[in-house]
N, C-alpha and C positions, 0 to 999 in steps of 0.2 A: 504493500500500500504506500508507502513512504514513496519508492520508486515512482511509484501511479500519478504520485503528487508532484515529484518535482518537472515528471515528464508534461503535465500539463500547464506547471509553468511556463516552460523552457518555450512551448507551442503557442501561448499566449503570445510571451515577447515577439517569437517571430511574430505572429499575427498582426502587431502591432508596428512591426518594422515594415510590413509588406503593405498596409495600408494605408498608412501618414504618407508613405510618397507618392502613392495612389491618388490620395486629395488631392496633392500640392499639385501633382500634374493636371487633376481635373480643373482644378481652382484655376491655372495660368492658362485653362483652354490648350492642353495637349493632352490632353485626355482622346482613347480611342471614338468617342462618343463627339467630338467639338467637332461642328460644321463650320468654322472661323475658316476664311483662307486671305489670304494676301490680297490687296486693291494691286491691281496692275497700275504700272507707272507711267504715266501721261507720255506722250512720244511728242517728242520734238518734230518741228517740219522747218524748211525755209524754205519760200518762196523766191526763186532767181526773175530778175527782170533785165533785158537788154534792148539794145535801141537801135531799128535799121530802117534803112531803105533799101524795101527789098532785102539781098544778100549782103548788103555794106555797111558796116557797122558804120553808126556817126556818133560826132561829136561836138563839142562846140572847139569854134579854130579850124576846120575843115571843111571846105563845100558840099555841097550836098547835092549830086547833080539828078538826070531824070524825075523832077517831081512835077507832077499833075499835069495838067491842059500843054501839050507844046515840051514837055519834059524840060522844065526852068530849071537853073542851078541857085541854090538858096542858102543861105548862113543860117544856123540855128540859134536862135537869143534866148529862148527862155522853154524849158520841158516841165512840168510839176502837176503832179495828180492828188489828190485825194481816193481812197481806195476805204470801203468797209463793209462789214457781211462777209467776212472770208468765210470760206467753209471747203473741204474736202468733199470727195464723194466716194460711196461705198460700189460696188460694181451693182447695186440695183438701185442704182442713183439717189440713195438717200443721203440727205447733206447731212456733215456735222462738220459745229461749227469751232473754228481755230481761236484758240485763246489769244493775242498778240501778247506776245509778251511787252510791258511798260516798259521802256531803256529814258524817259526823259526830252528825246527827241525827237525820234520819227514815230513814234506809236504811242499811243494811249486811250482810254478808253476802247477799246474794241475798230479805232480806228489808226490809219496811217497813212502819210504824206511821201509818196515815192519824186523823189528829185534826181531827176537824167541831165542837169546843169552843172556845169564845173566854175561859171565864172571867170571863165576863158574868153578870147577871141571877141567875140558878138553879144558874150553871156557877160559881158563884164558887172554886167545888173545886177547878179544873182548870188549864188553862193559861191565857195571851193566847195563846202561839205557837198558829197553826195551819198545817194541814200540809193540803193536796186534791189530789195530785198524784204519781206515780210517773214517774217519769226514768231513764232510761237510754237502753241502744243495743241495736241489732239488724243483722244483717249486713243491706247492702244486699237492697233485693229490693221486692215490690210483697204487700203484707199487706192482708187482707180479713176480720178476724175477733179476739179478743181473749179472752184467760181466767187467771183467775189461783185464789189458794187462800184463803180467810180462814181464817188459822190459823199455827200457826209448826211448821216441823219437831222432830223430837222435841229433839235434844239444844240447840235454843233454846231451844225452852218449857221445859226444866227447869235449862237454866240459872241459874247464882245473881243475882237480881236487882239485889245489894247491887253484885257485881264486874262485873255486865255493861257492855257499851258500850251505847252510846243507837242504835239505841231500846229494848233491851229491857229499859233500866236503871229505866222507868219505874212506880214502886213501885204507882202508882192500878191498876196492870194486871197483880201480881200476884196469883197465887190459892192461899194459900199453904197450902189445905184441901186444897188437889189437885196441891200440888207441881208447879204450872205458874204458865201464862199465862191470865189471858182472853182468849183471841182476839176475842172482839167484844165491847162492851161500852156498852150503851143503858142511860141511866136516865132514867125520865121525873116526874115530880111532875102528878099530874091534879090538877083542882080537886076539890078534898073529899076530898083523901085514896082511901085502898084501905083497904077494910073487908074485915079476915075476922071470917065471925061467930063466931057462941060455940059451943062442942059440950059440948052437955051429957049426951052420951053419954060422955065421955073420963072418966078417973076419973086425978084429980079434972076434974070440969067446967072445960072452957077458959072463958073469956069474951069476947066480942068485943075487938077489937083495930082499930084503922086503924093504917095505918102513909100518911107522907107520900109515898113514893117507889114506882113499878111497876119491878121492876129485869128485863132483859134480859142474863145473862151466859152467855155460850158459850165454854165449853172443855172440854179434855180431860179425863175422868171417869173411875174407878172404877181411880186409878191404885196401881202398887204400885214398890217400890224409889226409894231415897235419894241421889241423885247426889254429895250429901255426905258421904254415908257410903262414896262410892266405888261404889254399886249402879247396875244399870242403869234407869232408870225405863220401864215400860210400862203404858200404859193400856184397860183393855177397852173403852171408847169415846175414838176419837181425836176425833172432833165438828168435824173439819174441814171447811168447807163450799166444793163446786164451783163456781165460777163461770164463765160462758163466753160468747160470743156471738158467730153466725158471723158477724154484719153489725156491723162495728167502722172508722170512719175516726177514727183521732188527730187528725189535723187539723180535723176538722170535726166530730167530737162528742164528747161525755161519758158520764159513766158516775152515773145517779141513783141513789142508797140511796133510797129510795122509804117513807115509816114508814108511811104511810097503807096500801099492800100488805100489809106486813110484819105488822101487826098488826088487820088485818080481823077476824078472829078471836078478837080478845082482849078482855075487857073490863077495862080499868083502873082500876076503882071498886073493882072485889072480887078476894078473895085466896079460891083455896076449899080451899088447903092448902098445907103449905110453905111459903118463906119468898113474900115479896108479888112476883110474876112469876114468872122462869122463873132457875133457876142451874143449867140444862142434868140436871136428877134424873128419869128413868125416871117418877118417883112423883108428880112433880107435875103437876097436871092443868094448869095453864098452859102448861107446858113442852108437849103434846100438838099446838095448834095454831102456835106462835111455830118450833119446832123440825120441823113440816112445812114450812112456808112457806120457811124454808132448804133443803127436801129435804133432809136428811138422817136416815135413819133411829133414829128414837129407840132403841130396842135394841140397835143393835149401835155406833152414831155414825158408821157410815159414808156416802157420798154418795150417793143415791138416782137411776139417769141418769144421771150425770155431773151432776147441778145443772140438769137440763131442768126447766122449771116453776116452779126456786125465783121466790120474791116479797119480794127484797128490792133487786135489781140492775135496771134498766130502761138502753136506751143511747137517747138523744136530741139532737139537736143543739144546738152550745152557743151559748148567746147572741150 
């Protein structure tokens, strides 16, 4: 009996050593029983941007020949977009959307300012900083397609440009006729100038006129209320343009702004009204082919397709 007794001590203590680490495993969730498993870790992307005509890369300081009506040769002054709504796509085209990551000056809030300007040559306006690139994350996963918005949401664009944080704090990219942004923003210098002629109909009679610059400006129009004044701003044409494309690898390609597409249509020597190109106005007959070529409907400013067809984005692989 003695023996009987110590033996069921002995089988206690184990008992008790086998099951205190028993808890502790259940207790930190390693227990065979815990359905805990690890959050996958957000996947980085970068978006590459480059600038051609056609196959030739440009720049500022360098001519830019074959463009639009008559194939003109043109200087580049001024390139800078607004871009937001990034999103990846899954191969059954569901979007999700890219976190930008905040760096302080080309991205924030969910938006960013891509700048193709050096400051150079013709650009001497502008900056050195340049910017070709969109960063952030997206939840793990396998992505086959790409789309984002050229444009800024409403209470961005009418934000005050004086208080805003960068990027929207950059004054070349206000529009302060229309109490916005310019969301895109192209100026080119052809050789010889843009001629509008003389109307000798108009009373009194215009006279011809060149101007140095074909300007390219896209934003929101025909807007009303004062965000200053505490009103809400709304505009009859938002002029925000879709972009997308099902077939997108980050890794292995780019994304081309293409000027040679974009302005097939346009001829940069003459102006046949309104100011010299297009400042996104119904009325002006520039604004006709530069504002198809976006797909977006001139009338209303809305996106035409979802942005099928536009002629300013190409995706190609990167050098």
């Amino acid at each position: 009996m003695i023996y009987l007794k110590k033996f069921t001590i002995r089988n206690a203590s184990l008992i008790g050593l086998i099951v205190a680490p028993t808890l502790a495993l259940t207790a930190c969730g390693g227990g065979s029983g815990s359905t805990a498993t690890p959050a996958a870790q957000p996947q980085a992307v970068t978006i590459q941007f480059a600038l051609k005509a056609g196959a030739t890369p440009v720049s500022c300081g360098t001519p830019i020949n074959g463009l639009g009506i008559g194939g003109k040769t043109a200087q580049l002054q001024d390139l800078r977009f607004y871009v937001s709504d990034v999103h990846l796509m899954t191969a059954n085209d569901t979007q999700v959307p890219v976190t930008l990551t905040e760096d302080g000056q080309w991205q924030q809030d969910g938006s960013a300012l891509i700048d193709m300007e050096n400051g150079l040559g013709d650009c001497k306006n502008g900056t050195a900083a340049t910017n070709l690139t969109l960063r952030g994350t997206v939840p793990a996963g396998n992505y086959t397609g790409v789309g984002f918005t050229v444009g800024l949401p409403v209470a961005q664009n009418h934000s005050n440009v004086a208080t805003a944080v960068a990027p929207l704090d950059v004054s070349a990219l206000a529009w302060s006729w229309q109490s916005g942004r310019k969301f895109f923003q192209l100026e080119l210098n052809p050789d010889g100038g843009v001629l509008t002629p003389a109307n000798d109909t108009a009373t009194p009679p215009v006279p011809a006129t060149t101007s140095s610059t074909f300007y390219v400006h896209l934003g929101a129009a025909d807007c009303t209320g004062s965000p200053a004044l505490g009103e809400t701003a709304t505009c009859a044409r938002p002029n925000r343009m879709a972009f997308h494309s099902h077939a997108f690898n980050a890794s292995t390609q780019q994304i081309v702004l293409d000027l040679s597409t974009l302005l097939a249509g346009s001829n940069l020597s003459r102006n046949a009204g309104g100011a010299p190109g297009c400042m996104s106005s119904v009325t002006d007959p520039e604004c006709t082919p530069l504002i198809s070529a976006l797909k977006i409907d001139l009338a209303t400013g809305l996106p035409m397709d979802s942005g099928h067809g536009q002629q300013l984005f190409r995706v190609e692989p990167k050098l």
